[in-house]
C-alpha positions in Angstrom: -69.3 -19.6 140.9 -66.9 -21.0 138.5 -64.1 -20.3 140.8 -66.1 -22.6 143.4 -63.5 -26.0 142.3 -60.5 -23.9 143.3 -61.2 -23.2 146.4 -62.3 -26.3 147.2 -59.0 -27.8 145.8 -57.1 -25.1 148.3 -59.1 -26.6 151.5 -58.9 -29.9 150.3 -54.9 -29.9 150.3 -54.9 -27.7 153.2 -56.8 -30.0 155.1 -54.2 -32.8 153.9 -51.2 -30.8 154.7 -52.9 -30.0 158.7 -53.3 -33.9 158.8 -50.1 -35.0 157.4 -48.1 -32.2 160.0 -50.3 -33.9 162.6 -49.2 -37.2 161.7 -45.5 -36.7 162.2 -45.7 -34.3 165.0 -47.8 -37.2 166.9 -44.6 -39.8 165.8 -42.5 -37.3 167.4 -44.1 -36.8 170.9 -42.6 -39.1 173.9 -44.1 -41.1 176.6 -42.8 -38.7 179.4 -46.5 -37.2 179.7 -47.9 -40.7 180.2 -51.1 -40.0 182.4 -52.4 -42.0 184.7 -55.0 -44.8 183.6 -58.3 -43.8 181.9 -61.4 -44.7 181.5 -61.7 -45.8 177.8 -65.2 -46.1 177.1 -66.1 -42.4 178.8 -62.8 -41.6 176.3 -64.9 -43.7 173.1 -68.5 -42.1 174.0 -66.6 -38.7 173.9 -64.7 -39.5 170.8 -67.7 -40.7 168.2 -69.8 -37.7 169.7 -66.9 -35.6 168.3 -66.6 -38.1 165.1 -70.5 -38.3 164.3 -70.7 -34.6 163.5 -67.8 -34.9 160.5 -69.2 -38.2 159.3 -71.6 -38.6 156.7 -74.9 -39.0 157.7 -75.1 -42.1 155.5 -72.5 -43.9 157.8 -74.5 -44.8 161.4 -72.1 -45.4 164.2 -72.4 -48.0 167.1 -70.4 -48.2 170.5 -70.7 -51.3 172.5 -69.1 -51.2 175.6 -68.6 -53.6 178.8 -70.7 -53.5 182.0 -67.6 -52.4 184.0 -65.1 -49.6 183.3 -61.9 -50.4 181.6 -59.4 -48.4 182.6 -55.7 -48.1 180.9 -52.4 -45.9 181.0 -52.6 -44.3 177.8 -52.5 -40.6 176.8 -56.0 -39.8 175.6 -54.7 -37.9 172.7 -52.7 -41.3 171.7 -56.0 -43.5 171.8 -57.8 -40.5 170.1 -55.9 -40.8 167.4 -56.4 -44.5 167.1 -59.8 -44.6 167.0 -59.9 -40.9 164.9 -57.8 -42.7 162.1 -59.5 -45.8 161.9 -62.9 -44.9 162.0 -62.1 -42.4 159.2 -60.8 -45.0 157.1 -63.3 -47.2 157.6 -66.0 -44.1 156.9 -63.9 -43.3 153.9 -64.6 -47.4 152.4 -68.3 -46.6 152.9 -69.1 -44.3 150.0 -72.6 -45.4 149.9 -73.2 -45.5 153.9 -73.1 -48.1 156.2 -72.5 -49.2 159.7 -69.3 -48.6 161.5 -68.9 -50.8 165.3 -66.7 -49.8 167.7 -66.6 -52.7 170.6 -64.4 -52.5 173.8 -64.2 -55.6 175.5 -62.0 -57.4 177.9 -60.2 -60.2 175.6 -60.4 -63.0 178.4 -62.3 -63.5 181.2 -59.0 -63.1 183.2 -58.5 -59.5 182.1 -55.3 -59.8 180.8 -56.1 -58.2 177.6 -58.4 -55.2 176.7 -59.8 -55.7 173.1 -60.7 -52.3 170.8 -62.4 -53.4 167.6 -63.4 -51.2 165.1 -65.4 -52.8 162.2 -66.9 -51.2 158.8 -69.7 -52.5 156.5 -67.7 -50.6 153.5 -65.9 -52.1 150.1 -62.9 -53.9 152.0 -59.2 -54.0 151.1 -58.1 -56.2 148.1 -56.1 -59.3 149.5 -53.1 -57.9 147.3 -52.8 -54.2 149.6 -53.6 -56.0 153.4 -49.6 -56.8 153.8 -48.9 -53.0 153.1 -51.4 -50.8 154.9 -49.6 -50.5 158.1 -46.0 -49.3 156.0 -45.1 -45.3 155.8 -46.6 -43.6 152.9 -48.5 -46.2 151.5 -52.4 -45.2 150.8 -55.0 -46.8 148.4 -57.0 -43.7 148.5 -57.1 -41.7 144.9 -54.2 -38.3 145.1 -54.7 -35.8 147.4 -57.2 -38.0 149.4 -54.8 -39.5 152.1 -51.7 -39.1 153.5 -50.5 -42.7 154.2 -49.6 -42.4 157.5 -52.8 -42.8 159.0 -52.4 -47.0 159.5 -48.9 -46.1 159.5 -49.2 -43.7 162.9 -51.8 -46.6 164.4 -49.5 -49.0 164.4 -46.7 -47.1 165.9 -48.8 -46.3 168.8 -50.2 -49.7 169.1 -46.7 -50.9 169.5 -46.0 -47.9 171.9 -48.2 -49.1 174.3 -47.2 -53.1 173.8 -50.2 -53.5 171.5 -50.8 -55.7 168.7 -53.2 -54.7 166.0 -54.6 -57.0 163.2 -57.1 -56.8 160.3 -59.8 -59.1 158.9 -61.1 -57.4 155.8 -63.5 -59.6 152.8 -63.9 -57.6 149.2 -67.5 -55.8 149.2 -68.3 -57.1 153.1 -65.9 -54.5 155.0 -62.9 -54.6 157.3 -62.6 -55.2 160.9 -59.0 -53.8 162.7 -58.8 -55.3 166.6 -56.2 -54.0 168.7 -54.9 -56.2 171.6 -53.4 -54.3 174.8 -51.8 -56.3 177.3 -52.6 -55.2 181.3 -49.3 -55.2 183.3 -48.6 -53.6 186.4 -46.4 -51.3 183.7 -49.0 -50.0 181.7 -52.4 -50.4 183.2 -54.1 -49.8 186.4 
């Protein structure tokens, strides 16, 4: 049916509009409903089970998890998001397929720091573009494809929780984003 390209235009920028109003409404929310520590890896298994089924089936997903439960004071929605936005992106740089890692790890052997990495085999971000991604607004995707607050939103929740969030990314070899959370008596049980 001819009229087949506008609809699909319609749910296209519908689903951008849900995600963008998602975006700010999550900027928005406070830390008053902080829950009590939770088990992150149950939270990852349950979160790529969710994430396989949108994905394309050209992208395989891997979880590597610890021995031992790591547990942190975050609101599951909050890490959700996280790991939501960024293994989109990274499924969104691998046109073609390709593997997408998520690792949970403690950083040290001293447990001070619980490591989330989230890795892609996909076409990387130029050098020029890696000191913008995290700013408001900003996308690389083509129009109507992002909203560029995805990074944006990470980042802010990163912080939230005393996090610090980096990125190693290589032309044609992919892009790795590791997120650092600190354990304090504050935060984490």
């Amino acid at each position: 049916d001819p009229e087949h390209e506008h609809v699909e235009t319609i749910r296209s920028t519908a689903s951008t509009a849900v995600q963008m109003s998602q975006q700010i409404l999550s900027l928005a929310r406070y830390r008053d409903d902080l829950p009590g520590a939770v088990e992150l890896g149950e939270l990852l298994e349950e979160i790529l089970k969710t994430l396989e089924i949108t994905l394309s089936k050209s992208v395989t997903t891997h979880l590597q998890l610890p021995g031992e439960p790591i547990r942190f004071a975050i609101h599951p929605a909050r890490f959700q998001q996280v790991v939501i936005n960024l293994c989109q992106n990274a499924a969104h740089a691998m046109p073609d397929g390709g593997d997408l890692t998520v690792s949970l790890s403690w950083a040290t052997s001293r447990k001070e720091e619980i490591l989330l990495q989230i890795k892609d085999t996909g076409t990387g971000i130029e050098p020029g573009k890696l000191d913008k991604i995290f700013e408001p607004l900003y996308t690389t995707k083509e129009n109507g494809k992002g909203t560029g607050l995805g990074l944006f939103v990470v980042d802010q929740i990163v912080s939230e929780y005393r996090g610090a969030i980096s990125v190693d990314s290589e032309s044609g070899k992919g892009t790795a984003f590791t997120i650092r959370f600190p354990v304090g008596t504050s935060i984490a049980i």
